[in-house]
C-alpha positions, 0 to 999 in steps of 0.5 A, a space after each residue: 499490480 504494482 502501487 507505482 504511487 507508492 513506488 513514488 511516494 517512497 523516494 530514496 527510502 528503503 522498504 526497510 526504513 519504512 516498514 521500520 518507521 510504520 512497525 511491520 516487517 520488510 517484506 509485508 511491506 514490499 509484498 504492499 508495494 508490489 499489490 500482493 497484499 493489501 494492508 488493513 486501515 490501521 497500517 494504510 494509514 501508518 504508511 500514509 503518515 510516513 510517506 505523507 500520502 492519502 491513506 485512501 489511495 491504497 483502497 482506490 485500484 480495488 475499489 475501481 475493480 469492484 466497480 468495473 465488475 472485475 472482482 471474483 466472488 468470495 
């Protein structure tokens, strides 16, 4: 599921400019975005600082889907 926020958040930013800024690879990065991965803490809060968002955020969707009983087990 695509991180619409994040998306936002970004603005006029490439995924280049921001995988730079944060130190991770351009399609780490858009593979976050795109909600094919999700980051550890460390880079969230990375992210977070550049696009001066809630590093929370990231953890939020699965955190509800967990809830909503919709997580598979490990």
């Amino acid at each position: 599921m695509r991180r619409e926020w994040l998306v936002n958040a970004r603005g006029d930013l490439t995924h280049e400019e921001v995988a730079n800024q944060v130190g991770i690879k351009r399609q780490y990065y858009s593979m976050i975005e795109n909600g094919i991965r999700n980051p550890s803490v460390r880079v969230a809060k990375k992210i977070a600082a550049v696009l001066n968002v809630d590093w929370t955020l990231f953890f939020r969707d699965k955190g509800n889907e967990m809830l909503q009983g919709n997580s598979k087990p490990a």
